[in-house]
Kinemage of the C-alpha trace (Angstrom):
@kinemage 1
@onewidth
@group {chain A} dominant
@subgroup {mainchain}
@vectorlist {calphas} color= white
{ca unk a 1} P 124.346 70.306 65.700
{ca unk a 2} L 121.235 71.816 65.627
{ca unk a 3} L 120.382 75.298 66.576
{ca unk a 4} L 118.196 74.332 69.276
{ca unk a 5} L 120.197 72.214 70.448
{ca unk a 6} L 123.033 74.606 70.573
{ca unk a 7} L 120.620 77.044 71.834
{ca unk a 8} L 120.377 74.935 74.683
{ca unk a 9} L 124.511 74.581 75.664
{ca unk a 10} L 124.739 77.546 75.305
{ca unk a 11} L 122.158 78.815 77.668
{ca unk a 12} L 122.781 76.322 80.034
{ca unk a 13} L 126.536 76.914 80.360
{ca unk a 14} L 125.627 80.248 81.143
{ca unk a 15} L 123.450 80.102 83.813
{ca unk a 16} L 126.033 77.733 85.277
{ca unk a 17} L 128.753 80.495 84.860
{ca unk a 18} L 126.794 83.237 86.045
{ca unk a 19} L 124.743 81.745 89.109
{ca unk a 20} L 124.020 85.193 90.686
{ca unk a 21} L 122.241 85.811 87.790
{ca unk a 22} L 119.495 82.771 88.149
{ca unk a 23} L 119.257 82.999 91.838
{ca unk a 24} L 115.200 84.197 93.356
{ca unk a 25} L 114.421 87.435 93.593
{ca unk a 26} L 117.041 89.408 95.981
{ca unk a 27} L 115.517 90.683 98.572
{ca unk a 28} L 117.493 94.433 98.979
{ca unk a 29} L 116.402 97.437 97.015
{ca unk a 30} L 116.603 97.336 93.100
{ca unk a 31} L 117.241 100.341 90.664
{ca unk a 32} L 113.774 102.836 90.414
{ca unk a 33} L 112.055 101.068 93.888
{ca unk a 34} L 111.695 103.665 96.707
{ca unk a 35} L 113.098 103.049 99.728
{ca unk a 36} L 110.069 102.573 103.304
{ca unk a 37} L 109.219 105.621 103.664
{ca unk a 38} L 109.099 104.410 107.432
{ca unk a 39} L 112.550 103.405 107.516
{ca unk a 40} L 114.553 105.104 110.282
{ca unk a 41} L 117.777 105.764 111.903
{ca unk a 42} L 118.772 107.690 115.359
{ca unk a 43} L 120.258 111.609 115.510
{ca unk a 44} L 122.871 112.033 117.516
{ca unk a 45} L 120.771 112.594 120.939
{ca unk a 46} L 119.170 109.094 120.030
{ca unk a 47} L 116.022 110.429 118.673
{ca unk a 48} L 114.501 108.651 115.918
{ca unk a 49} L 114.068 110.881 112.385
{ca unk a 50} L 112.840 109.359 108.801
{ca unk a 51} L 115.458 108.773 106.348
{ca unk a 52} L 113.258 110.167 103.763
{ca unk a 53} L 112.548 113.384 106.069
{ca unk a 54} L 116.262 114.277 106.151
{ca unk a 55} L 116.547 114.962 101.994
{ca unk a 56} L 116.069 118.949 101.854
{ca unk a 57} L 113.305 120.477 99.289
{ca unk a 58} L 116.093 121.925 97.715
{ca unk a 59} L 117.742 118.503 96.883
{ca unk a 60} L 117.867 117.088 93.460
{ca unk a 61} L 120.175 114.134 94.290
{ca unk a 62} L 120.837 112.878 97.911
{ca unk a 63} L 123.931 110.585 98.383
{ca unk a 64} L 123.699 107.963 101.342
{ca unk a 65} L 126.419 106.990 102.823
{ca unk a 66} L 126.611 103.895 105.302
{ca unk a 67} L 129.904 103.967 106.880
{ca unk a 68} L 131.750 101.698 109.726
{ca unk a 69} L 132.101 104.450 112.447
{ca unk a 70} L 134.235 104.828 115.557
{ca unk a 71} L 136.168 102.112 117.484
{ca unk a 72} L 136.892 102.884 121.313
{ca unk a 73} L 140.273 100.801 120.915
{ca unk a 74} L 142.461 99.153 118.127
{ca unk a 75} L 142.702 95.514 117.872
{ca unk a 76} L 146.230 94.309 118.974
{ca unk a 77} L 147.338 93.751 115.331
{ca unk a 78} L 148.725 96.741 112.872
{ca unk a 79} L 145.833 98.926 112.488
{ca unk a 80} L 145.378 101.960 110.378
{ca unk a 81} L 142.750 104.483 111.102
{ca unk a 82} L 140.316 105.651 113.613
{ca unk a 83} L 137.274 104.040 112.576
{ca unk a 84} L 136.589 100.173 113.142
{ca unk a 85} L 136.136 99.541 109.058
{ca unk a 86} L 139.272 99.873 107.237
{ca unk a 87} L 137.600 100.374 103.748
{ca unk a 88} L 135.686 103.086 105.249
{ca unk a 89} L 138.349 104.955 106.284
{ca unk a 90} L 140.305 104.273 103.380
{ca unk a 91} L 137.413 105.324 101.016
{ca unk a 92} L 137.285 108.890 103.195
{ca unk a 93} L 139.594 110.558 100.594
{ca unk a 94} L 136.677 109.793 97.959
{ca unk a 95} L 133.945 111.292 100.493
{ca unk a 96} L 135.826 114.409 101.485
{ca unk a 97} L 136.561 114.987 97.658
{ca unk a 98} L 132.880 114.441 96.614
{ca unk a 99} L 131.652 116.868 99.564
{ca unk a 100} L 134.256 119.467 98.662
{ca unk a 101} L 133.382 119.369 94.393
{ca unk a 102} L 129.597 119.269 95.155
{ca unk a 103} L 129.275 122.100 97.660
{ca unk a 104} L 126.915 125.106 96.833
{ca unk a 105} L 124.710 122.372 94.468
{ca unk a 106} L 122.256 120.713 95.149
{ca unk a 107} L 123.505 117.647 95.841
{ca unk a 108} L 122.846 116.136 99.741
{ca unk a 109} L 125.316 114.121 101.369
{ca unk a 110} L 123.730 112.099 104.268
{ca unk a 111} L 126.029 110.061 105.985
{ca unk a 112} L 125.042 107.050 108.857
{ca unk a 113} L 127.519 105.058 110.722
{ca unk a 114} L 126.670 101.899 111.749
{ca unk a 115} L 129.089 99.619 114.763
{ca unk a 116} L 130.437 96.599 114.402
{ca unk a 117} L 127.628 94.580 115.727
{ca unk a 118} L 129.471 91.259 114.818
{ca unk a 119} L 132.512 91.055 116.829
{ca unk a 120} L 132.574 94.440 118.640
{ca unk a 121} L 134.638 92.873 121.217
{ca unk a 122} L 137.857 93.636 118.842
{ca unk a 123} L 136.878 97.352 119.039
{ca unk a 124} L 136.524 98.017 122.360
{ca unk a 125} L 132.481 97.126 122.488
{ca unk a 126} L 130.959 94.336 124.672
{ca unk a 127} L 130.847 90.965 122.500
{ca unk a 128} L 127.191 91.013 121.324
{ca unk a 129} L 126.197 94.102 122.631
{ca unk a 130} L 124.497 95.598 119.212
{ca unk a 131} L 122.615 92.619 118.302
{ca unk a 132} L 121.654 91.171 121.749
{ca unk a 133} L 121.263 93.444 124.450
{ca unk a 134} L 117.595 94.676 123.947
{ca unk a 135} L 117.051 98.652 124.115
{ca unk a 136} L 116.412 98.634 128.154
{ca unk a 137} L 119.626 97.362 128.487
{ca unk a 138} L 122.381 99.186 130.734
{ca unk a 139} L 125.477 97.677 128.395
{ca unk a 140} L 123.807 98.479 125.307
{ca unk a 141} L 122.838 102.259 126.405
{ca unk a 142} L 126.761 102.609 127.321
{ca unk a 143} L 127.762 100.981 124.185
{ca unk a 144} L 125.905 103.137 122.100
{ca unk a 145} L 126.410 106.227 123.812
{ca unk a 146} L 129.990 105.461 123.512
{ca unk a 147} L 129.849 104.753 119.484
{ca unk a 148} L 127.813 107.885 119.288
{ca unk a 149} L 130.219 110.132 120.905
{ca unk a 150} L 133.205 108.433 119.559
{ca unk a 151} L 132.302 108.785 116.232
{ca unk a 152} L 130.559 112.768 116.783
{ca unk a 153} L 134.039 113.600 117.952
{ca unk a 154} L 135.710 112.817 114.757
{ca unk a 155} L 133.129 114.709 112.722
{ca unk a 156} L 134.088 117.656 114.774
{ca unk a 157} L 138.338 116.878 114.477
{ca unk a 158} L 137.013 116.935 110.595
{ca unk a 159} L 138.349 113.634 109.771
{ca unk a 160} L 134.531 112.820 108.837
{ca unk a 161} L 133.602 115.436 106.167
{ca unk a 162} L 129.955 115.450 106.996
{ca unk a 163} L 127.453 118.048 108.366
{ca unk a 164} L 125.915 115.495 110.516
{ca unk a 165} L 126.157 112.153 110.869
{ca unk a 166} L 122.880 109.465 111.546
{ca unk a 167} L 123.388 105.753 113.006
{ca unk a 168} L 121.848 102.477 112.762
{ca unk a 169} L 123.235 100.998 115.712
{ca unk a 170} L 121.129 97.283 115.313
{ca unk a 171} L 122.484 97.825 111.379
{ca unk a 172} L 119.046 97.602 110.291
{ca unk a 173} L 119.479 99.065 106.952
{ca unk a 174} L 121.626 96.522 105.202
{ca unk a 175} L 121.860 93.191 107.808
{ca unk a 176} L 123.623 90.483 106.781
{ca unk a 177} L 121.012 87.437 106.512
{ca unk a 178} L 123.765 85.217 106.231
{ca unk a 179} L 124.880 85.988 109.691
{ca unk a 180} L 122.866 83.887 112.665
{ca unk a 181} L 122.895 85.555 115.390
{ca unk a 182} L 120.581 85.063 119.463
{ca unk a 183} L 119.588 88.236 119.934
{ca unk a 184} L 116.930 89.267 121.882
{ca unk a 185} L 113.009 89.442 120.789
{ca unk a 186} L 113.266 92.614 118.544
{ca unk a 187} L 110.867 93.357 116.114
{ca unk a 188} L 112.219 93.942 113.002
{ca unk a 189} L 111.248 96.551 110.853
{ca unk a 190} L 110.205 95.499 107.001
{ca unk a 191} L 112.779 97.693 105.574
{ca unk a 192} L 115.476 95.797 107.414
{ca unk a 193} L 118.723 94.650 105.555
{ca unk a 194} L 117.002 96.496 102.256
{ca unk a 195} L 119.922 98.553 101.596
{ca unk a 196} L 122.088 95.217 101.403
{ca unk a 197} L 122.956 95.283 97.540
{ca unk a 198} L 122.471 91.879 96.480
{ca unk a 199} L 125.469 91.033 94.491
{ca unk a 200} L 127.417 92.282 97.367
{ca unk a 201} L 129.618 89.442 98.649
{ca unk a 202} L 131.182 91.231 102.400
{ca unk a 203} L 130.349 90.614 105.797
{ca unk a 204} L 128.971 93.841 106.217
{ca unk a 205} L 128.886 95.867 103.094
{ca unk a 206} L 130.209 98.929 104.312
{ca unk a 207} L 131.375 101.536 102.656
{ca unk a 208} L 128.509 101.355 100.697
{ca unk a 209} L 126.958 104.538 98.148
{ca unk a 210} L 123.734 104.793 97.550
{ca unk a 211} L 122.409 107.826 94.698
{ca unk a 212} L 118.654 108.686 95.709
{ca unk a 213} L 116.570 111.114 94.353
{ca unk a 214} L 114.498 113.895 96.371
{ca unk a 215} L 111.785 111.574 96.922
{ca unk a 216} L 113.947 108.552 97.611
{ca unk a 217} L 114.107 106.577 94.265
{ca unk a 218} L 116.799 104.420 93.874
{ca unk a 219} L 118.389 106.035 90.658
{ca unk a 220} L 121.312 103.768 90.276
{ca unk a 221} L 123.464 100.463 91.747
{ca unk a 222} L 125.229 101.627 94.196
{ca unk a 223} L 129.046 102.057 94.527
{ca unk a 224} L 130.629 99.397 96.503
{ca unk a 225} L 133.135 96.944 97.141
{ca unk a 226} L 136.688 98.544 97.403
{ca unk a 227} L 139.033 96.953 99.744
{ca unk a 228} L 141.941 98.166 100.366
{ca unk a 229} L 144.034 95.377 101.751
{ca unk a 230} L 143.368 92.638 98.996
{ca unk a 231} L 146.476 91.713 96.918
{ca unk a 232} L 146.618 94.271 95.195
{ca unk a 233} L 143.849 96.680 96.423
{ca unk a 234} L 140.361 96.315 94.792
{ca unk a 235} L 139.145 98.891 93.873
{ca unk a 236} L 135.594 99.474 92.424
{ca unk a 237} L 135.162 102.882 91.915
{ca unk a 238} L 136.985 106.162 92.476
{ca unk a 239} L 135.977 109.330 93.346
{ca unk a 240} L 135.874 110.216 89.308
{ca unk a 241} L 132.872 107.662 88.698
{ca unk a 242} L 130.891 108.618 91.668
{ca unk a 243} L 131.459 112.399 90.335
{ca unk a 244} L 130.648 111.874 86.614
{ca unk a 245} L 127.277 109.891 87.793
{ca unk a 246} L 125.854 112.218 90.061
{ca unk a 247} L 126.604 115.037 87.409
{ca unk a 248} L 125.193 112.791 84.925
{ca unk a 249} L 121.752 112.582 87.017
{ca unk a 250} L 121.729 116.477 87.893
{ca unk a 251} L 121.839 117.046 84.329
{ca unk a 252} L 119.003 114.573 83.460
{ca unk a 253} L 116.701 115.756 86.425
């Protein structure tokens, strides 16, 4: 055989083996690309604020976290936790531990919650209330008022280990293309479903770690993709690895 011809198999097998890896461009966020600088998300009295205007002066590396935040009730099955996404509860013990080790440096922790827009019903929300309901509407200002308020209360029982906590209540920031869905005429913004990393296979993506530098660089993939309840657990990255690379970028910076 010749070694062109070999060559060939060879390179051929592997594109077939690793089809991620040959697919177009991806459209979410790659490493050293700056996130919009126009891309948003709401405080907790529903104002809108710049994700790149919440990183301090004094920050050096800012850690976004996008979260599944408060359900109003449990689905009738066995259900652990007080927030709708099971991974993201389960991957609190990593959050709490990071917050805790990188106090007093300069290291930012910005945490948003985002609902569950598909399927809310299971939670306690209106079916379709996040992705249909335009902003004027009665059910979706209850709905997110609700989610808001829900979720504030267990950042103040400390079960969330933030300062503050943002939302993206249409779940702008890393949408699901996959997902059809009749919502309502709503612009959407250019930055929407960027934070989706592309070789992310879930529904929703959440818990999802992103490591950003002060002027929003993407400095590295982020950390995703535990789940708890697969057989056995999957899990993708412990609070060790997120610690070793954010010390790892302080001490390059």
């Amino acid at each position: 055989m010749t070694v062109g011809l070999m060559l060939t198999i060879l390179t051929s097998e592997a594109l077939w083996s690793q089809p991620r890896l040959v697919t177009s461009a991806p459209a979410g966020y790659q490493v050293g690309e700056r996130i919009d600088p126009n891309t948003t998300v709401l405080e907790r009295d529903r104002s809108t604020v710049r994700l790149v205007d919440l990183i301090r002066d004094d920050t050096q590396v800012a850690v976004l976290i996008i979260f599944g935040g408060a359900l109003l009730q449990k689905p009738p099955e066995p259900f652990r936790g007080e927030l709708w996404c099971r991974d993201s509860f389960d991957d609190l013990g990593i959050q709490r531990a990071l917050v805790h080790y990188f106090k007093n440096q300069p290291v930012q922790f910005i945490a948003v919650a985002v609902p569950p827009v598909y399927g809310p019903d299971r939670y306690g929300y209106p079916d379709h209330v996040f992705l249909r309901e335009p902003d004027t509407s009665s059910l979706y200002q209850q709905a997110l008022s609700g989610f808001i308020d829900a979720t504030e209360s267990l950042r103040e029982n400390s079960l969330l280990p933030f300062e503050s906590i943002y939302y993206d209540p249409r779940f702008h920031l890393a949408h699901n293309e996959e997902v059809e869905d009749d919502g309502p005429d709503i612009a959407l913004p250019e930055w929407h479903g960027k934070m989706k990393w592309h070789l992310d296979p879930r529904l929703y993506g959440t818990p999802i770690i992103w490591v950003l530098g002060a002027d929003g660089e993407i400095l590295r993939e982020p950390f995703f993709g535990n789940d708890y309840d697969s057989e056995p657990p999957q899990i993708e990255y412990e609070f060790h690895d997120v610690r070793q690379a954010i010390e790892n970028l302080l001490t390059s910076r």
